[in-house]
ROTOR-116946 format. One line per field, with one value per residue (C-alpha): z, x, y; chain; residue number from 1. Coordinates in Angstrom, 2 decimals. Layout:
c3 (Z | ...)
c1 (X | ...)
c2 (Y | ...)
lumlo (A | ...)
papa (NUM | ...)
//
This chain:
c3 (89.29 | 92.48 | 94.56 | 98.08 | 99.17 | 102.43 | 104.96 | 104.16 | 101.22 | 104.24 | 102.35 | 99.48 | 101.71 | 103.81 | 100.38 | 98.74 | 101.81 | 102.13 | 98.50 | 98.96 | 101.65 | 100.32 | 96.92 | 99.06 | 101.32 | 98.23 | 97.65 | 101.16 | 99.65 | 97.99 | 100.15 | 103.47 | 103.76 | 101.34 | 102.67 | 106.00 | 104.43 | 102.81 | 106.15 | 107.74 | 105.18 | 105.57 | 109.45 | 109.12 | 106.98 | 109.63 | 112.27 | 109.99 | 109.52 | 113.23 | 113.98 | 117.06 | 117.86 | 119.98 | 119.28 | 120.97 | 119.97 | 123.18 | 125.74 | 123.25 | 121.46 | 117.62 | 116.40 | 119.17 | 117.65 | 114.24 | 114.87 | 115.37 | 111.98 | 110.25 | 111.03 | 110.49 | 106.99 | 106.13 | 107.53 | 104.92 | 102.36 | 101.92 | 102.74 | 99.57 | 97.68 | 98.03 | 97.16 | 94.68 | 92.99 | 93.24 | 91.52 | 88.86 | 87.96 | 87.39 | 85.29 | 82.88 | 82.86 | 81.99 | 85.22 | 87.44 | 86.10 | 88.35 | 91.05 | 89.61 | 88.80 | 91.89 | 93.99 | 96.24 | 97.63 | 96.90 | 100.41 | 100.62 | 97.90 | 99.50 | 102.88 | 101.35 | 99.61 | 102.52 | 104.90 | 102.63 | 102.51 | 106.80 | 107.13 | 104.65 | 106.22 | 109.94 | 109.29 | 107.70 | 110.66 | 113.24 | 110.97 | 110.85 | 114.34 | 115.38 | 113.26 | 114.59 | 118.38 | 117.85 | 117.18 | 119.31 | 122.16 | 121.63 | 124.89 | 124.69 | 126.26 | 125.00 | 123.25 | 122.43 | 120.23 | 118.80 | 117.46 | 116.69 | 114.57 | 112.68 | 112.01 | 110.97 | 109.18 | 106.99 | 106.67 | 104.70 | 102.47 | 101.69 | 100.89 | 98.83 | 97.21 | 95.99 | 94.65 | 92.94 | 91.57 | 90.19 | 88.63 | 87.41 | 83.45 | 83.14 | 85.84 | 85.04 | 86.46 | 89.59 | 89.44 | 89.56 | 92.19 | 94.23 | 92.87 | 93.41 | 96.41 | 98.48 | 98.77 | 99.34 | 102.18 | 103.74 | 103.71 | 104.60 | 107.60 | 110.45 | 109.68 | 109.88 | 111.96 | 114.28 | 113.39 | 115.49 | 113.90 | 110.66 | 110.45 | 111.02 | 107.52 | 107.10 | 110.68 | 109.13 | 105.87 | 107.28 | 110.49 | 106.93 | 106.10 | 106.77 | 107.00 | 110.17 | 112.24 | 111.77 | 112.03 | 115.18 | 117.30 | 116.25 | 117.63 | 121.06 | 121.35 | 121.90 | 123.21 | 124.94 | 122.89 | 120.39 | 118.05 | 117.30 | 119.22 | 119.65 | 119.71 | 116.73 | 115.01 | 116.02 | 114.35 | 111.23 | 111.16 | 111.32 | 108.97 | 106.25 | 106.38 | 105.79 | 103.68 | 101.25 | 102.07 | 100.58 | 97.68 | 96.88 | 97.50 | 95.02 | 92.41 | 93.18 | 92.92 | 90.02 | 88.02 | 87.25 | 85.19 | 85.89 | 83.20 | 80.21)
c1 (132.08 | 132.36 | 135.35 | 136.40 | 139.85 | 141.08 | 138.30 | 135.69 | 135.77 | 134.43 | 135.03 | 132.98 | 130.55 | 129.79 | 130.05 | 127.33 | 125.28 | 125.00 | 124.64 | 120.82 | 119.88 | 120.83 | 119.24 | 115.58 | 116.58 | 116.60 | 113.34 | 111.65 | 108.23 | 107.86 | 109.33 | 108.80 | 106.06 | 103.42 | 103.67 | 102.81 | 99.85 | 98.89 | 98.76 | 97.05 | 94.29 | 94.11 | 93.85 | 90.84 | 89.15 | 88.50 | 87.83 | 85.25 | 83.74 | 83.32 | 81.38 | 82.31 | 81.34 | 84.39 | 84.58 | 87.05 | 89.74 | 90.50 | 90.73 | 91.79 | 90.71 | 90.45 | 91.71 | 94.86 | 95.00 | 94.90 | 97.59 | 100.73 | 99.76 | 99.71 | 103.10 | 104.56 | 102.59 | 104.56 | 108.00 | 107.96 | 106.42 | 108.89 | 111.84 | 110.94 | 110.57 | 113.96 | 115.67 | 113.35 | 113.42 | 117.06 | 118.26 | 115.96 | 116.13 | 119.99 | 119.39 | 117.14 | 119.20 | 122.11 | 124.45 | 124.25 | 127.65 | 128.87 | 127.54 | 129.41 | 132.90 | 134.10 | 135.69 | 132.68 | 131.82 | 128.61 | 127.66 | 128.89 | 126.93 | 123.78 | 124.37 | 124.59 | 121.49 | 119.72 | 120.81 | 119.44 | 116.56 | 116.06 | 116.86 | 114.19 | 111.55 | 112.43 | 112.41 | 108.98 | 108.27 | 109.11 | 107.16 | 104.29 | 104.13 | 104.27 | 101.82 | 99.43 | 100.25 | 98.31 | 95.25 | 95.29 | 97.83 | 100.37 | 101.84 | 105.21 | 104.59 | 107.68 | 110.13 | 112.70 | 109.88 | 108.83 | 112.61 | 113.54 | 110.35 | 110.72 | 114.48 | 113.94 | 110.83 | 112.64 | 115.56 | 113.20 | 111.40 | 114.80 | 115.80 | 113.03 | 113.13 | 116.64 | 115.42 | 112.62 | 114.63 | 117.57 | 114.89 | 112.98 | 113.66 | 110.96 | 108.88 | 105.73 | 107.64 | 107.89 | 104.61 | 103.63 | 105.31 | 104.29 | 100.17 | 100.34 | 103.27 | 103.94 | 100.25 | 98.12 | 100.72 | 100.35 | 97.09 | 96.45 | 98.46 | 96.35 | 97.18 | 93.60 | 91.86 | 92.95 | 93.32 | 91.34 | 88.43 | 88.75 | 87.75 | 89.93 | 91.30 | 91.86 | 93.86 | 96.18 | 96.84 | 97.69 | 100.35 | 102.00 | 102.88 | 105.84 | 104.49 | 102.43 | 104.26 | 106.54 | 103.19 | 101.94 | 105.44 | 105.67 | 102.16 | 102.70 | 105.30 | 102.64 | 99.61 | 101.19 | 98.55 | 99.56 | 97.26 | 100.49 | 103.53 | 106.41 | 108.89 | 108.04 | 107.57 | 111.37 | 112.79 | 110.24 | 111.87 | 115.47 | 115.03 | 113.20 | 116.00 | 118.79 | 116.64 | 116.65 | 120.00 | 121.27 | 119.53 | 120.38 | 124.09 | 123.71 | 122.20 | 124.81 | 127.62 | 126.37 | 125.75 | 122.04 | 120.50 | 123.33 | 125.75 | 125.92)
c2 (91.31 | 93.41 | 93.31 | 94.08 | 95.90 | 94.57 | 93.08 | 95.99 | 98.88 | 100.90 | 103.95 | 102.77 | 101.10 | 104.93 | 106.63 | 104.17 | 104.53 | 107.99 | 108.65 | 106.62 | 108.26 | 111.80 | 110.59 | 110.29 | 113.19 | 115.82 | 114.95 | 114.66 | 115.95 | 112.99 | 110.56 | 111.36 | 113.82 | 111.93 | 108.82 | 110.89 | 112.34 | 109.21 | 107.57 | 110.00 | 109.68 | 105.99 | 106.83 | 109.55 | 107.35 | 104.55 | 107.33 | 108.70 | 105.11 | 104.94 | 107.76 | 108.39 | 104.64 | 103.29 | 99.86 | 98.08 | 94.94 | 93.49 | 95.79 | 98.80 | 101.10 | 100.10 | 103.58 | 103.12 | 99.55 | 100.53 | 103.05 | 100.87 | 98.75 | 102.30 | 102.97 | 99.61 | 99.55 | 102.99 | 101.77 | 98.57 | 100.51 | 102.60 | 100.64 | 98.39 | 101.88 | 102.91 | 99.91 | 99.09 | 102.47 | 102.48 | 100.05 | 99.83 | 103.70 | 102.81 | 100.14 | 102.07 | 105.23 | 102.54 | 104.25 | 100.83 | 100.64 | 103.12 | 100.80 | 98.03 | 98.88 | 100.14 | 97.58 | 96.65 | 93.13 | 91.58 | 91.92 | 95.85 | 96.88 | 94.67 | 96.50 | 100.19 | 99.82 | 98.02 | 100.65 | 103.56 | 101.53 | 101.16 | 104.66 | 105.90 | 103.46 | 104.50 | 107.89 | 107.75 | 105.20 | 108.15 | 111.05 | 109.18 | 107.88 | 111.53 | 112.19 | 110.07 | 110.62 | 114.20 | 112.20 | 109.04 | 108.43 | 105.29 | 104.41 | 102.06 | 99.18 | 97.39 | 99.47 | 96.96 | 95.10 | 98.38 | 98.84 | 95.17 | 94.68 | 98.17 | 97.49 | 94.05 | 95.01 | 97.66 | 95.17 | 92.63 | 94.90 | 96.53 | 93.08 | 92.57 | 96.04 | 94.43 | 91.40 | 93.23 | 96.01 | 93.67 | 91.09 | 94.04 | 95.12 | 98.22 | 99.98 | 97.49 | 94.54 | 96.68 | 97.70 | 93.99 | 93.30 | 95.51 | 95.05 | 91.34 | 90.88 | 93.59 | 95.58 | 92.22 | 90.77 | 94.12 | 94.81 | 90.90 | 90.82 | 92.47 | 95.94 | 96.95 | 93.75 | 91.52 | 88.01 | 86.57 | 88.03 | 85.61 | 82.35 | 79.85 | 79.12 | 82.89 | 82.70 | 79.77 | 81.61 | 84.89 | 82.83 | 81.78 | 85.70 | 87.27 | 90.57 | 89.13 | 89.02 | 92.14 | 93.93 | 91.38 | 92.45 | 95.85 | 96.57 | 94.56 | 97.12 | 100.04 | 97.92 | 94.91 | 92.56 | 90.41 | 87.87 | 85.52 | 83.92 | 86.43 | 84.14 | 82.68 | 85.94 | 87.19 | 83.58 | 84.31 | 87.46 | 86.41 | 83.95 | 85.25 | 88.11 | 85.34 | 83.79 | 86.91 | 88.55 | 85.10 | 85.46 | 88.93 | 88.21 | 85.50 | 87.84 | 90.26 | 88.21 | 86.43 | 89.32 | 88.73 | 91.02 | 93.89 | 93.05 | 91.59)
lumlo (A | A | A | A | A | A | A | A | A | A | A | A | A | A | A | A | A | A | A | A | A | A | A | A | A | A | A | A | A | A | A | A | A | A | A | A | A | A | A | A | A | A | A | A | A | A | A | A | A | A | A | A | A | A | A | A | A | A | A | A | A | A | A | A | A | A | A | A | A | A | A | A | A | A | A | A | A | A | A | A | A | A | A | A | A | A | A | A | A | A | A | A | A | A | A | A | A | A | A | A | A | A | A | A | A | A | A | A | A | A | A | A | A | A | A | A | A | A | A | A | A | A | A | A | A | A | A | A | A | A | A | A | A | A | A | A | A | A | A | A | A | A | A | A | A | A | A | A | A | A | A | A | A | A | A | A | A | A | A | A | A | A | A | A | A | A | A | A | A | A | A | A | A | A | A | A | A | A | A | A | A | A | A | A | A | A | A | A | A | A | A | A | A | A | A | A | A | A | A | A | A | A | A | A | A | A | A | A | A | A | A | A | A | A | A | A | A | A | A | A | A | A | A | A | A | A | A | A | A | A | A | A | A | A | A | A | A | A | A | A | A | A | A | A | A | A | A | A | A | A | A | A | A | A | A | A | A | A | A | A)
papa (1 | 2 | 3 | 4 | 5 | 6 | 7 | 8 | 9 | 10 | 11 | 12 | 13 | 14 | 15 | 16 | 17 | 18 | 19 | 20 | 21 | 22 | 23 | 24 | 25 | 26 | 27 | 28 | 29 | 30 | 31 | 32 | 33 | 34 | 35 | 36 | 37 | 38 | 39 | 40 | 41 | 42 | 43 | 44 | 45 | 46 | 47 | 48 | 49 | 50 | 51 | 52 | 53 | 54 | 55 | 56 | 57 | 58 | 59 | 60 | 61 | 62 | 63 | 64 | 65 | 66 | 67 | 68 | 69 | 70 | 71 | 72 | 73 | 74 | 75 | 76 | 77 | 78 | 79 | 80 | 81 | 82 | 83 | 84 | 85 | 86 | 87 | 88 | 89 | 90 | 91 | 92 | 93 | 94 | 95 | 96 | 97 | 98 | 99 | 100 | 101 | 102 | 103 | 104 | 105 | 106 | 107 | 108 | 109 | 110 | 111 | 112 | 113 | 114 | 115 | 116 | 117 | 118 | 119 | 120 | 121 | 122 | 123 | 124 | 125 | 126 | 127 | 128 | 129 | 130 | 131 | 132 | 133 | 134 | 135 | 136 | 137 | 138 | 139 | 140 | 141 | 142 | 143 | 144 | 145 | 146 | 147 | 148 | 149 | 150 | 151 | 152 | 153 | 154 | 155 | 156 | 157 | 158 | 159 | 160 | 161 | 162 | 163 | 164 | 165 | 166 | 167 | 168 | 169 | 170 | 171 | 172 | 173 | 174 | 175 | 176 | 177 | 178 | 179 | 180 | 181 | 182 | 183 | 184 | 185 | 186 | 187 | 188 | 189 | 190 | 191 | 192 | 193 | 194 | 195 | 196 | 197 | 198 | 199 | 200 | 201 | 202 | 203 | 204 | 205 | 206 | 207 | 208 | 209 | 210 | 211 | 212 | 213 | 214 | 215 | 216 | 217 | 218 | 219 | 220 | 221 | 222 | 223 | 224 | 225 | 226 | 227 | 228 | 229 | 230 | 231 | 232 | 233 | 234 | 235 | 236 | 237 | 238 | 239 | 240 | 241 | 242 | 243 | 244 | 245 | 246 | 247 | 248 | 249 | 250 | 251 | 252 | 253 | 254 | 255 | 256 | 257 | 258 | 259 | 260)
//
């Protein structure tokens, strides 16, 4: 099982976390420029729906509205990616044992790979916000909600990138996850509408995701309008984080599905 020296292996802990984000760094095309591009699509394709028509969610503009929920859906995209990708890659190509045998604590090896994981999602968060700031203008209404929600945001899917990737035996179990977890809670969380557009059963389903409310607090940040509490949304936060960094230190320190 992994082991700590001292309080922290911060040498192994740095060296872990630099080797992910180098490993997505040496391959920026792919990881940080496409997702840009694919968000940009995603963005051109609702301006293009419009037709010039400016239709308006409160007292903004949907296209400003819309852009926040881009760059949040990019941030946790990614972030799961990484993790996800990570792990699992190691498992088929049978090297997770270099992971393993050095003497690294459950929760060092959980915070290396979650911090590759937050700075791959943040910095796709940042290339993509730029992005979009040539088309629409985002002001920042609230910046500490803006970084608390992407942080937090990138956090969980890291955390569930981990789960995923360590339950994971062959890229179709990933797949599935992310078909049938990660895509729908995204793309049913107000990225692209507001919720109170939805009738009222659709308004108590989608209060009951996650991925809500990281979306909800991330775009009050630019906009100062939010369709939720924010209060609740920073304790949903927090404690679906605990929530899964518990379970992933159990899976780590257990073992489960990394050795025999």
């Amino acid at each position: 099982m992994p082991r700590s020296v001292g309080a922290v292996n911060w040498i192994g802990l740095w060296t872990l976390t630099r080797r992910e984000i180098r490993r997505f760094l040496k391959v920026w095309v792919q990881t940080v420029a496409a997702p840009v591009v694919t968000t940009l699509l995603f963005y051109s394709v609702f301006a293009l729906a419009l037709g010039g028509v400016v239709r308006m969610v409160g007292d903004v503009p949907f296209l400003v509205f819309l852009g926040p929920g881009l760059v949040m859906m990019s941030i946790a995209q990614n972030a799961f990616a990484n993790t996800s990708s990570s792990v699992l890659v190691s498992k088929v190509q049978g090297n997770i044992v270099d992971v393993l045998m050095p003497p690294l604590s459950a929760g060092e090896l959980a915070a290396a790979y979650v911090m590759g994981g937050v700075a791959r999602g943040l910095l796709v968060g940042l290339a993509t916000a730029a992005a979009i700031w040539i088309f629409v203008p985002l002001g920042l209404y609230a910046p500490q909600f803006i970084l608390f929600h992407a942080v937090a945001a990138a956090m969980l899917l890291s955390l569930l990138g981990l789960i995923g990737g360590i339950w994971a035996e062959k890229f179709d179990h990933m797949a599935a996850v992310t078909n049938f977890i990660v895509t729908p809670l995204s793309f049913l969380s107000g990225t692209f509408y507001t919720i109170d557009s939805v009738p009222p059963a659709f308004r108590f389903i989608a209060h009951l995701n996650p991925f809500f409310y990281f979306i909800d607090g991330f775009r009050y940040g630019f906009i100062g309008q939010t369709d939720g509490t924010l209060t609740t949304g920073i304790l949903v936060m927090t404690g679906a984080n605990l929530v899964l960094l518990a379970v992933v230190l159990r899976m780590l320190s257990s073992g489960y599905k990394l050795k025999a």
